[in-house]
C-alpha positions in Angstrom: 28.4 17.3 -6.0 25.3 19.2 -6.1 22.1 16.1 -6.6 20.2 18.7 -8.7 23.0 18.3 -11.0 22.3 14.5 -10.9 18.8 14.8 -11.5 19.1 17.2 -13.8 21.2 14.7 -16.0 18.9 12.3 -16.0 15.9 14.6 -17.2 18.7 15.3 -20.1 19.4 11.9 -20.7 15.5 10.6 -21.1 14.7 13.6 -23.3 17.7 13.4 -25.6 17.4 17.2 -25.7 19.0 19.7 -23.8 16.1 22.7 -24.8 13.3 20.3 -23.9 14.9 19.5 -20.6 15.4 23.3 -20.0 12.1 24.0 -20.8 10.9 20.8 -18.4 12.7 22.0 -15.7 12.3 25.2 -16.1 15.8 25.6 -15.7 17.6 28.3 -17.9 19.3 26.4 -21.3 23.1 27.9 -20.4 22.5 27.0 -16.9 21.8 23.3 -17.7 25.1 23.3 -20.0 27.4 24.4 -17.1 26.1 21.5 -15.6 26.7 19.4 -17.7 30.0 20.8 -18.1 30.9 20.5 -14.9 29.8 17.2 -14.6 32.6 16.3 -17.3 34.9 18.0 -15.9 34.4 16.3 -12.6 34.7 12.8 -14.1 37.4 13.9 -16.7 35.3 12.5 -20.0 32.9 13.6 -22.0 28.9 12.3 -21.0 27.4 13.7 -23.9 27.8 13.5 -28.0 26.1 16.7 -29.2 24.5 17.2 -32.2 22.3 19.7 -34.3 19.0 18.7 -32.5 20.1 16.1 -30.1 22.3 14.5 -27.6 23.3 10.9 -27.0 25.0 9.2 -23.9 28.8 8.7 -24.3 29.8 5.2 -22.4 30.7 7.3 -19.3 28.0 9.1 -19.9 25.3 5.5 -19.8 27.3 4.5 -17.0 26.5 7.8 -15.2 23.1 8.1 -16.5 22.7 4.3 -14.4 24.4 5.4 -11.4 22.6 8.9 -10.9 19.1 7.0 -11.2 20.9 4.7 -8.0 21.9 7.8 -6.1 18.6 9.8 -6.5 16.4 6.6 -5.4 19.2 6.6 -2.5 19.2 10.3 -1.8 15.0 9.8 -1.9 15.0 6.7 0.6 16.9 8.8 2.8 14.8 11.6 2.8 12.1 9.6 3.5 13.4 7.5 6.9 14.6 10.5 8.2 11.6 12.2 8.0 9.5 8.9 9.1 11.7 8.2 12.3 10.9 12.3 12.9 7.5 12.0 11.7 6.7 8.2 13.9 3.4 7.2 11.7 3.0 9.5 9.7 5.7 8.6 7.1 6.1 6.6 4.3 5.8 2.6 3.9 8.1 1.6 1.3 7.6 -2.2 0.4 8.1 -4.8 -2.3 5.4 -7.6 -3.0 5.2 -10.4 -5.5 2.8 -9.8 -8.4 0.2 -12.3 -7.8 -3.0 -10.1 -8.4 -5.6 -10.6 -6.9 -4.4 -11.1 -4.0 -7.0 -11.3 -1.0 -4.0 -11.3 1.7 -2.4 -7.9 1.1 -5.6 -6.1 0.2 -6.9 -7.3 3.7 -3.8 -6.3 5.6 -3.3 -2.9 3.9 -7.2 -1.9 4.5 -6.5 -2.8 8.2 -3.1 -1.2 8.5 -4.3 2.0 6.7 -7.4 1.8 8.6 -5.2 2.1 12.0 -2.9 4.6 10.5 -4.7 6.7 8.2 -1.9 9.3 7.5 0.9 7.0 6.5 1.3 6.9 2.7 2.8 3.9 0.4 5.5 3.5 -2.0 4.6 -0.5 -3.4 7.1 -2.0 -5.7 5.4 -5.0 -7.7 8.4 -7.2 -9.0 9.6 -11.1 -8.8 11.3 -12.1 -5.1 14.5 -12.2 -6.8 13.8 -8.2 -7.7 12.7 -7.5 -4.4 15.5 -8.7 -2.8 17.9 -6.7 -4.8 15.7 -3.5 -4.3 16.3 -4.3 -0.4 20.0 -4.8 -0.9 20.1 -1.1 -2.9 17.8 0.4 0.5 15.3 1.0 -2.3 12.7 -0.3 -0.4 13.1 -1.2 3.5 10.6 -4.7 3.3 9.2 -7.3 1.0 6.1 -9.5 1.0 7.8 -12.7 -0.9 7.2 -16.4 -2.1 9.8 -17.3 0.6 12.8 -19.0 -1.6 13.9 -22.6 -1.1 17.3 -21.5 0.1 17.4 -17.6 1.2 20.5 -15.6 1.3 21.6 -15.3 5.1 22.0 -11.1 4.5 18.2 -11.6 4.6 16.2 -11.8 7.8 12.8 -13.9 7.0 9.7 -13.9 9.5 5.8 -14.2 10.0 4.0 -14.2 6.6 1.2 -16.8 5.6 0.7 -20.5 4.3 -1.3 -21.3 1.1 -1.8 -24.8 -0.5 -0.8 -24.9 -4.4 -4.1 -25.1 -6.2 -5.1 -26.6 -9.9 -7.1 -24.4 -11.2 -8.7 -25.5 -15.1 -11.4 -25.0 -17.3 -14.1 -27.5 -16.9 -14.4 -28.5 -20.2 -10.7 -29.5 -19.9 -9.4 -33.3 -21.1 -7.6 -33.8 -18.2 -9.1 -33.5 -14.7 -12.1 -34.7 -13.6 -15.4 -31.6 -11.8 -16.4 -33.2 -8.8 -13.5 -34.1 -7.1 -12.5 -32.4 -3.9 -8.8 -32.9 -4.7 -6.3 -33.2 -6.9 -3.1 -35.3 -6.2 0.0 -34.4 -7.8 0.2 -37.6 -9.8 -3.3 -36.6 -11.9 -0.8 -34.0 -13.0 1.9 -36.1 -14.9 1.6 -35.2 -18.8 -1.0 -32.2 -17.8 -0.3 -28.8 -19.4 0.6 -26.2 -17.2 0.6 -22.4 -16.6 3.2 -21.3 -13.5 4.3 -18.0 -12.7 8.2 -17.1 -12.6 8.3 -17.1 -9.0 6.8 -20.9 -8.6 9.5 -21.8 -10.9 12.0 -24.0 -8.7 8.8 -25.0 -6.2 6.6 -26.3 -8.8 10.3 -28.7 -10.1 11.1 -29.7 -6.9 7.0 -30.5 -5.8 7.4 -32.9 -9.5 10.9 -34.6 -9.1 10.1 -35.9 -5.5 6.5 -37.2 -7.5 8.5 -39.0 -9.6 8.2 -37.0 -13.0 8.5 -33.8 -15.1 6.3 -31.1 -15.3 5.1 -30.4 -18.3 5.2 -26.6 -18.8 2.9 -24.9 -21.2 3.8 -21.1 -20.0 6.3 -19.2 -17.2 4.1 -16.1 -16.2 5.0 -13.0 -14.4 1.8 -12.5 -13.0 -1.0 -14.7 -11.7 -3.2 -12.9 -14.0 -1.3 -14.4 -17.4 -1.2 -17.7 -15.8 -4.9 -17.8 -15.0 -5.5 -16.5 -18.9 -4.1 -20.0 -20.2 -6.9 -21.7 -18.2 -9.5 -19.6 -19.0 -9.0 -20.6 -22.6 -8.9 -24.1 -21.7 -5.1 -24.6 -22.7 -3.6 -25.4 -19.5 -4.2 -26.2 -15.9 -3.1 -23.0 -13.8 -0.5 -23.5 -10.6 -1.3 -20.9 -7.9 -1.3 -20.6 -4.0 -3.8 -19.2 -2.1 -5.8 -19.2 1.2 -9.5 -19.7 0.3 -9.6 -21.6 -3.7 -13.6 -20.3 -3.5 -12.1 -16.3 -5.0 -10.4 -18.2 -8.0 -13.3 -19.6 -9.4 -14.0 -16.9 -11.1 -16.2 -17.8 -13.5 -18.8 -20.6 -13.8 -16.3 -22.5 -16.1 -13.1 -22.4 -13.6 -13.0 -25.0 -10.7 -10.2 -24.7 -8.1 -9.2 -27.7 -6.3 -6.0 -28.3 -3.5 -3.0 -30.1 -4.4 -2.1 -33.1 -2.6 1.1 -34.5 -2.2 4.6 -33.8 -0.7 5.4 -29.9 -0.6 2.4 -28.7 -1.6 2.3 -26.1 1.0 4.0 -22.8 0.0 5.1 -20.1 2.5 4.6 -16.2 1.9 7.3 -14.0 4.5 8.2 -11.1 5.4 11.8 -10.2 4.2 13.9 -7.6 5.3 17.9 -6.6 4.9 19.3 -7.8 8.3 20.4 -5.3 10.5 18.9 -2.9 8.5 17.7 0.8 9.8 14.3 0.3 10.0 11.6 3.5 10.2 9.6 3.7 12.7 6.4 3.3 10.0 8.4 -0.3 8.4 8.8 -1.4 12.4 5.2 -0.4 13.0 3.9 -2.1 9.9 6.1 -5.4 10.6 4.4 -5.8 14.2 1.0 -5.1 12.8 1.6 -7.9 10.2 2.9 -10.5 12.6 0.4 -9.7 15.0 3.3 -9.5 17.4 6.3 -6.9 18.9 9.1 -7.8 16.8 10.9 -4.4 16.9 
């Protein structure tokens, strides 16, 4: 099957309108109906309901809608690695990191790597690890920058990456912990309100239960950013990691002290699909990131 038809569909599909896709496309009206057409006739059902001014997906039709969106992105990711394995650096990085804005790491390595090869271009996917690691399965993306799991699936290959204490970080007009401390032990914690991201989720329970207690949860974030917001407004204590707590006081009202305790210590990783096909510019960014010849 030809993929224009594919794509084509799916420009149907989002616009609900058969003219408007023509005229998108610039793709003749009748022409696009063949398509469609022969689409149906393909997969023996109808993926279209027509009416006077619009069209809706049939079931087949959803389910076809889902799967063509898979087989471009495939089709896509394909195009790419073979052109970065012909091209050597001056292809296309395609990588998944956890939303954890800002984010002092990444910026750093990217400004070096992009510094060393200028003509390689990025495809970033922002998403939780869980996300990322489906995008990998799917070849959506060839490696991911994750919150390294407590138990990772064995498909997964994990390596180099960075450590970063768990930091409190409040408002300093909070009720519950004290300015001038260089510390905070996980035990000051107990009853505290507190703002985690998604990813932090099963760290942050497991860091509590071997304390002795239950964390008490104000908000589950998807970003550092909303996290951060409940301490601004003096709601909640914020749980992040990071290497340097000086860039999180970002204000004259936010402190950021380390966590003390057992498993405070959290571990970022490189992840990728094992024996995966790696590019040439994924290999090449993989060594520059571990600082060592891996591939």
């Amino acid at each position: 099957m030809n993929i224009h038809y594919y794509k084509n569909f799916i420009k149907i599909a989002e616009l609900g309108n058969i003219s408007t896709a023509s005229k998108t496309l610039l793709i003749a009206q009748p022409s696009l109906s063949k398509q469609i057409k022969t689409l149906e006739t393909e997969f023996g059902t109808p993926l279209l309901k027509r009416n006077a001014r619009n069209v809706e997906l049939t079931t087949a039709g959803e389910i076809f809608y889902q799967k063509a969106k898979l087989i471009c992105e495939i089709n896509n990711t394909c195009y790419d690695e073979i052109h970065s394995n012909i091209l050597g650096n001056k292809g296309k990085l395609k990588i998944g990191i956890t939303i954890s804005y800002p984010d002092w790491y990444i910026e750093d390595l990217f400004k070096n790597f992009s510094d060393l090869y200028p003509n390689i271009t990025y495809d970033i996917r922002e998403d939780s690890s869980d996300q990322l690691m489906n995008l990998l399965r799917k070849s959506i993306i060839e490696v991911a920058l994750i919150r390294t799991p407590l138990h990772i699936n064995p498909i997964f290959q994990s390596f180099g990456g960075i450590e970063e204490n768990f930091m409190a970080v409040y408002h300093k007009n909070n009720p519950w912990l004290p300015q001038d401390v260089e510390s905070i032990s996980i035990n000051q914690l107990r009853n505290v309100p507190l703002s985690i991201s998604h990813g932090f989720k099963e760290r942050v329970q497991q860091m509590f239960n071997e304390a002795g207690f239950e964390p008490k949860i104000l908000s589950v974030n998807a970003s550092r950013t909303t996290t951060l917001m409940w301490t601004r407004l003096g709601k909640a204590v914020g749980l992040v990691t990071t290497s340097s707590f000086k860039n999180l006081e970002i204000t004259p009202t936010i402190i950021c002290r380390p966590i003390t305790g057992i498993n405070t210590i959290a571990q970022r990783s490189f992840v990728i699909l094992k024996n995966a096909n790696l590019s040439s510019v994924t290999k090449s960014f993989i060594n520059f990131a571990t600082d060592k010849t891996i591939f």
